[in-house]
N, CA, C and O atoms as a GROMACS GRO file, in nm:
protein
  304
    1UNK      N    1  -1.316   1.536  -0.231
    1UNK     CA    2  -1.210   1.437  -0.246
    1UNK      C    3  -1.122   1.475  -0.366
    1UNK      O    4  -1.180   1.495  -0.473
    2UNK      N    5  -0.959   1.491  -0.357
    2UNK     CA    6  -0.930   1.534  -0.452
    2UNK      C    7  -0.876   1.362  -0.541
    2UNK      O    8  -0.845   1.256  -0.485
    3UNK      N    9  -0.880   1.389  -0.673
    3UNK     CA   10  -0.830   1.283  -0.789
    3UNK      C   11  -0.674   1.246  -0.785
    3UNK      O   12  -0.605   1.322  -0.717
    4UNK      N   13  -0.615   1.151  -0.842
    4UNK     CA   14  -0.493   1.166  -0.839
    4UNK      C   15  -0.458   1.218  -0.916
    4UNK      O   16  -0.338   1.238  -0.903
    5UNK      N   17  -0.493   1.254  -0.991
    5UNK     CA   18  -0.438   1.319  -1.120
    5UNK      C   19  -0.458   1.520  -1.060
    5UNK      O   20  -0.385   1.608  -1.106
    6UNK      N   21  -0.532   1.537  -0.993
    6UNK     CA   22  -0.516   1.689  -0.914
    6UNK      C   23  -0.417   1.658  -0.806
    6UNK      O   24  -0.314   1.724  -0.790
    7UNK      N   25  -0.445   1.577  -0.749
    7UNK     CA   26  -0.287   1.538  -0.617
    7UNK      C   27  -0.201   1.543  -0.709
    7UNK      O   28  -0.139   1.647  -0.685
    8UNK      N   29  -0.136   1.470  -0.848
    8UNK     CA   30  -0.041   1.500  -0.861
    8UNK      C   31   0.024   1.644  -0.901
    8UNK      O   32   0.130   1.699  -0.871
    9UNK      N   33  -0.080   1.680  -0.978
    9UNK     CA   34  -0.089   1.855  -0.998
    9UNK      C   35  -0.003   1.931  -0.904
    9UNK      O   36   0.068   2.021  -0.948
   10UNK      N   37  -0.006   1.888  -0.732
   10UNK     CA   38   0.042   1.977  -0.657
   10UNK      C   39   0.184   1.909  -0.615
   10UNK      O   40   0.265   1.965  -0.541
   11UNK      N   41   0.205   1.766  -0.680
   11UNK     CA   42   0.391   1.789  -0.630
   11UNK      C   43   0.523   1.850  -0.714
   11UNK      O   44   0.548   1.881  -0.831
   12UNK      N   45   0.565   1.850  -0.638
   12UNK     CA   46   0.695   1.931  -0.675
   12UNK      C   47   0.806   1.838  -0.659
   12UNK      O   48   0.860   1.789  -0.560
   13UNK      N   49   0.827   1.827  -0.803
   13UNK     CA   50   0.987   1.682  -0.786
   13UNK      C   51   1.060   1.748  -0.830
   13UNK      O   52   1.036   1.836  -0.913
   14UNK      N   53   1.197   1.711  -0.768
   14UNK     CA   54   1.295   1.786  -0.777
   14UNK      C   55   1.440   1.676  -0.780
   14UNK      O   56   1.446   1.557  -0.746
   15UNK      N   57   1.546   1.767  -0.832
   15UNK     CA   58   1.677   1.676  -0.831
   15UNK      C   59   1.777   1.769  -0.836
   15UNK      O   60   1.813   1.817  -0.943
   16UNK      N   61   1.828   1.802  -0.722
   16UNK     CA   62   1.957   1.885  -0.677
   16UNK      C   63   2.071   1.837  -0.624
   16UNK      O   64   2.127   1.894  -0.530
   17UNK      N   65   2.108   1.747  -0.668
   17UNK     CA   66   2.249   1.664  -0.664
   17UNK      C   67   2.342   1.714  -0.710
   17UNK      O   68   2.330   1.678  -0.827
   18UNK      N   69   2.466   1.798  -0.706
   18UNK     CA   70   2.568   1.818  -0.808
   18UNK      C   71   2.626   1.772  -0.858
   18UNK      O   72   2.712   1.819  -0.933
   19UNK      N   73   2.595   1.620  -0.828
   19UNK     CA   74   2.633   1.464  -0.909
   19UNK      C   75   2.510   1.411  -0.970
   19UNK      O   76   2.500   1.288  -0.980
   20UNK      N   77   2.430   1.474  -1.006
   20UNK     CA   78   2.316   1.409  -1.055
   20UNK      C   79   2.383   1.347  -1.221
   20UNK      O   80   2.496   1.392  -1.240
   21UNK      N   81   2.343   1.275  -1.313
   21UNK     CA   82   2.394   1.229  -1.396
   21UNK      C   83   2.262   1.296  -1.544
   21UNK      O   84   2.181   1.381  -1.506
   22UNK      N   85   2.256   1.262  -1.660
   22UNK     CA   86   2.190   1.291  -1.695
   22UNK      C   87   2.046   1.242  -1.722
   22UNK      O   88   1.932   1.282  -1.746
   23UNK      N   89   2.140   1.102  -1.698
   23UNK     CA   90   2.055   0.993  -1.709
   23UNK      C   91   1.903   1.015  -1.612
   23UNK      O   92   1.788   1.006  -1.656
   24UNK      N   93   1.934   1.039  -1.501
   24UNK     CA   94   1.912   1.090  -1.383
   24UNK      C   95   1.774   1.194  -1.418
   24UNK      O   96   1.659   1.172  -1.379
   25UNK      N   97   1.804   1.274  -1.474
   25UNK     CA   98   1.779   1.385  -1.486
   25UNK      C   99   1.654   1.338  -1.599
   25UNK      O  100   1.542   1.386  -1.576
   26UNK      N  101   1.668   1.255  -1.707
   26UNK     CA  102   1.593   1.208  -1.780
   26UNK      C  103   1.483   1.128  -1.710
   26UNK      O  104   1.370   1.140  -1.757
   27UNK      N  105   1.498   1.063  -1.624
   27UNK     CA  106   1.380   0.995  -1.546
   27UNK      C  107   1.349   1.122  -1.462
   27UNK      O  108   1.249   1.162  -1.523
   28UNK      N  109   1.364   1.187  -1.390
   28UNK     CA  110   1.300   1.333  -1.342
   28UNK      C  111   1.186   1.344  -1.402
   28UNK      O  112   1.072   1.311  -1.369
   29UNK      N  113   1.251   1.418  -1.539
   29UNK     CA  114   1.160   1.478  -1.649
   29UNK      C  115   1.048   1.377  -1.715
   29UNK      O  116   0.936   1.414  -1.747
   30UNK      N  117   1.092   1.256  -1.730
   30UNK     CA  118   1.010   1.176  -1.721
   30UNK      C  119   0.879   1.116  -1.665
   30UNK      O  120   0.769   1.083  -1.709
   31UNK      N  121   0.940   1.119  -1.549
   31UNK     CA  122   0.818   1.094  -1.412
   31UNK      C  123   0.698   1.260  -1.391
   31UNK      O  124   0.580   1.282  -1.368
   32UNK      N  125   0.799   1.324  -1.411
   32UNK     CA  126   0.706   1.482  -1.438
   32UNK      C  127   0.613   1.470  -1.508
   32UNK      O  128   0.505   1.523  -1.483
   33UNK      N  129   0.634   1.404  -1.600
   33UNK     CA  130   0.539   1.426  -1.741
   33UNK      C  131   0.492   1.316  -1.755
   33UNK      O  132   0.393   1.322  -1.828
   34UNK      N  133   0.518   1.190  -1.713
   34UNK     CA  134   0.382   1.060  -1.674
   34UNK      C  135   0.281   1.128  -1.577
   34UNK      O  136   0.160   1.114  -1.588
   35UNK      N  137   0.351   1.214  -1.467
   35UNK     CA  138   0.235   1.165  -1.399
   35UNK      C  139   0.175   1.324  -1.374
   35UNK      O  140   0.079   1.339  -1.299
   36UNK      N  141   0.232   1.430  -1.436
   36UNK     CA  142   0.189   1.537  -1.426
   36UNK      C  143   0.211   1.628  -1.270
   36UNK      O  144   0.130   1.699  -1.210
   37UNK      N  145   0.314   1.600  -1.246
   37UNK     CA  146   0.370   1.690  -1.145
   37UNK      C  147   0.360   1.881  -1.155
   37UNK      O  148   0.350   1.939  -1.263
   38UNK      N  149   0.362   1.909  -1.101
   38UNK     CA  150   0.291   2.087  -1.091
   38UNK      C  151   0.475   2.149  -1.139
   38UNK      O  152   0.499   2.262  -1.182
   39UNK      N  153   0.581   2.035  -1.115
   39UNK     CA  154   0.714   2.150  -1.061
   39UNK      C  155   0.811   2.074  -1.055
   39UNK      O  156   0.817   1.983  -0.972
   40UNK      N  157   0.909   2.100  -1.147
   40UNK     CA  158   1.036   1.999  -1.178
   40UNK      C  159   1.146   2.141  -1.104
   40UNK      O  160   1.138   2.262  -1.125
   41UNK      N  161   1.214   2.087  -1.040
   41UNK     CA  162   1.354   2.161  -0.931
   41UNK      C  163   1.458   2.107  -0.969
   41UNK      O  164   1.459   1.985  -0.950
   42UNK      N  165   1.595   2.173  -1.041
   42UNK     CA  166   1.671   2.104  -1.051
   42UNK      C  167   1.803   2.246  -1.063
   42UNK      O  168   1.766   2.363  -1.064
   43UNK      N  169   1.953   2.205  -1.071
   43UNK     CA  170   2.025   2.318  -1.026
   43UNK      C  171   2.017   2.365  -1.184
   43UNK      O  172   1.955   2.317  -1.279
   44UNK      N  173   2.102   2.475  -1.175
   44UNK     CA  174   2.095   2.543  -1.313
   44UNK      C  175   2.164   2.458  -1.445
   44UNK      O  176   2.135   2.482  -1.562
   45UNK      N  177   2.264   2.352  -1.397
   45UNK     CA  178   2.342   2.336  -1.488
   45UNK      C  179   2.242   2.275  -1.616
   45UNK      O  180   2.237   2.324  -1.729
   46UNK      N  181   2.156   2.140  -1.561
   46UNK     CA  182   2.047   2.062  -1.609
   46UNK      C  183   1.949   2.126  -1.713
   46UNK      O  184   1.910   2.047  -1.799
   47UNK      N  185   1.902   2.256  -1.721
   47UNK     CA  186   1.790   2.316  -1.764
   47UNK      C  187   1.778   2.308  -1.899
   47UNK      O  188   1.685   2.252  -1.958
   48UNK      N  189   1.897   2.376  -1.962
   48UNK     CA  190   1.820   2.324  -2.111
   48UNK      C  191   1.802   2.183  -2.153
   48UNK      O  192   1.738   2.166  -2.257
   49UNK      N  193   1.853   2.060  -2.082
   49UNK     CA  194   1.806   1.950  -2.126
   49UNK      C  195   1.644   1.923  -2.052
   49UNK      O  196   1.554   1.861  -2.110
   50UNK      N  197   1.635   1.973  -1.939
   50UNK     CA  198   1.506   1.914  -1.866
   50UNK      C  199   1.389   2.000  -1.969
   50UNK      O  200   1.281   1.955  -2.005
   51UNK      N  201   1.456   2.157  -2.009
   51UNK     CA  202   1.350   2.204  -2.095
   51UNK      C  203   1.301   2.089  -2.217
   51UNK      O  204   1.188   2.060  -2.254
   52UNK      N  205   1.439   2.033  -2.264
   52UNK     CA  206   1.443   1.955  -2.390
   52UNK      C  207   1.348   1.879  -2.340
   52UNK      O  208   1.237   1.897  -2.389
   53UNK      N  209   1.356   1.815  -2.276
   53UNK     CA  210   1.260   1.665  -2.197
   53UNK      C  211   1.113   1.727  -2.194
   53UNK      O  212   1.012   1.682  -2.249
   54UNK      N  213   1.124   1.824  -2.127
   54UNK     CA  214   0.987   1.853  -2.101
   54UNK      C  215   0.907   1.905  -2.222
   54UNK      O  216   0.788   1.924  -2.194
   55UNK      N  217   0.940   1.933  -2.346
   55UNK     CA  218   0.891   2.044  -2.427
   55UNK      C  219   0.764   1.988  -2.478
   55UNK      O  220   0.721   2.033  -2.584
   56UNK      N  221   0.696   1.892  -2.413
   56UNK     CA  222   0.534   1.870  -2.432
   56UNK      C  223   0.453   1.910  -2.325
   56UNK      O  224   0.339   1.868  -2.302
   57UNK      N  225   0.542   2.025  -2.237
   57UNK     CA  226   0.421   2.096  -2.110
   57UNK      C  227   0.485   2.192  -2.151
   57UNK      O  228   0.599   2.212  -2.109
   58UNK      N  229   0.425   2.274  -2.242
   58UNK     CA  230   0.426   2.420  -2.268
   58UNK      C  231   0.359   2.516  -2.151
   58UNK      O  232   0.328   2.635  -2.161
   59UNK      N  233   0.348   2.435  -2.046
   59UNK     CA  234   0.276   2.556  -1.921
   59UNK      C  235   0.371   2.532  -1.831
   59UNK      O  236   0.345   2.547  -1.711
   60UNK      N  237   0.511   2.488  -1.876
   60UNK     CA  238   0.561   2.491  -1.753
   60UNK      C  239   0.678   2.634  -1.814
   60UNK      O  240   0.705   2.676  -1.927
   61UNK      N  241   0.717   2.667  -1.695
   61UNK     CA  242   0.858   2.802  -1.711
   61UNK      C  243   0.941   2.817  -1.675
   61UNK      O  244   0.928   2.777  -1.560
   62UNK      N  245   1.061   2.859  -1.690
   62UNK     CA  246   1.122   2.853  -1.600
   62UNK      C  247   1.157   2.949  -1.448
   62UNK      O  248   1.183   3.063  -1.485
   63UNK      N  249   1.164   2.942  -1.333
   63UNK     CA  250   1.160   3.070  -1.235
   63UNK      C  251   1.348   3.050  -1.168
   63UNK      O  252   1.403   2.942  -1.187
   64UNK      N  253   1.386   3.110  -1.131
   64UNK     CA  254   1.534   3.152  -1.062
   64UNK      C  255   1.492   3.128  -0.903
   64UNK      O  256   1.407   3.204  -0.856
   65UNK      N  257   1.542   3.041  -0.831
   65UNK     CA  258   1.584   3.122  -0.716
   65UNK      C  259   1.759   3.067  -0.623
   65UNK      O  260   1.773   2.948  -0.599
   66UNK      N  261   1.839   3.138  -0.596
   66UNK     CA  262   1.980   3.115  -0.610
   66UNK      C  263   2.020   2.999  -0.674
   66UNK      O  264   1.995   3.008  -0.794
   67UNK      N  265   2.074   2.886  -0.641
   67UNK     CA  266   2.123   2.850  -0.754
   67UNK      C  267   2.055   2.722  -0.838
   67UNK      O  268   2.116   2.638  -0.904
   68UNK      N  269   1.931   2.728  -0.818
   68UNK     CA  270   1.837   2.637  -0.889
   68UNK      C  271   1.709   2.710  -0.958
   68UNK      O  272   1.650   2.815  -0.933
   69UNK      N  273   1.692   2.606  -1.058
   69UNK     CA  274   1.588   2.634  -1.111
   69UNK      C  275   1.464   2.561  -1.113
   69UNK      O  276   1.456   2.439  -1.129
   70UNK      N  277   1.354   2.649  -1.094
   70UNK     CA  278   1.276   2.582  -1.086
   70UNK      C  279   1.160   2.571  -1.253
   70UNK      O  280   1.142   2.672  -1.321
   71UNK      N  281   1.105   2.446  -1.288
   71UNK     CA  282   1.022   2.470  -1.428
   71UNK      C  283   0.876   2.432  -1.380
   71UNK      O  284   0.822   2.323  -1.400
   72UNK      N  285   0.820   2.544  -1.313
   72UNK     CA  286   0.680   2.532  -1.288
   72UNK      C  287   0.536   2.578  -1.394
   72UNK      O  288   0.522   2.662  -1.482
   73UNK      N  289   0.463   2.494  -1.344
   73UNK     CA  290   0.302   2.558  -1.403
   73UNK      C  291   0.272   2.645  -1.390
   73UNK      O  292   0.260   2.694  -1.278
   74UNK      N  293   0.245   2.707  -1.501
   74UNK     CA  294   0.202   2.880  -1.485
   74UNK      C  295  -0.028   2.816  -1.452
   74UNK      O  296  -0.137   2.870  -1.464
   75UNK      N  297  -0.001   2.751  -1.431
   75UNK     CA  298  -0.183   2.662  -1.442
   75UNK      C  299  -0.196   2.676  -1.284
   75UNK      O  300  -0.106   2.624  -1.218
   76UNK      N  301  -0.304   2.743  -1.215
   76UNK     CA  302  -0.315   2.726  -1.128
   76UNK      C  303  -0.383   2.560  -1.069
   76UNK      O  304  -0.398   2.538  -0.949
   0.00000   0.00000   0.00000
């Protein structure tokens, strides 16, 4: 049986709006890091603030793929 706290491990939240606001973007990073999400998705513009937000999961990184970024767990 997996825990919720390992279920949450494996989602991947994301926010790819090109109207997303920042505000927006702050509850993202937020909800990531209450509840321990594996993988914050968001377009490139957002990143150094979601890094800002996030900078108490030092296991997360950032990865490229076209025009979003993704800040995943290097933690299996």
């Amino acid at each position: 049986m997996v825990s919720i706290n390992e279920l949450a491990g494996m989602i991947d939240h994301s926010l790819l709006r090109a109207d997303a606001t920042e505000k927006e973007f702050e509850k993202l990073c937020n909800e990531a890091d209450i509840y321990g999400f594996k993988m914050v998705a968001v377009n490139s513009y957002p990143v150094a603030l979601c890094k800002q937000l996030l900078r108490n999961r030092p296991e997360l990184y950032p990865s490229f793929s076209n025009n979003s970024v993704f800040l995943q767990s290097i933690s299996s």
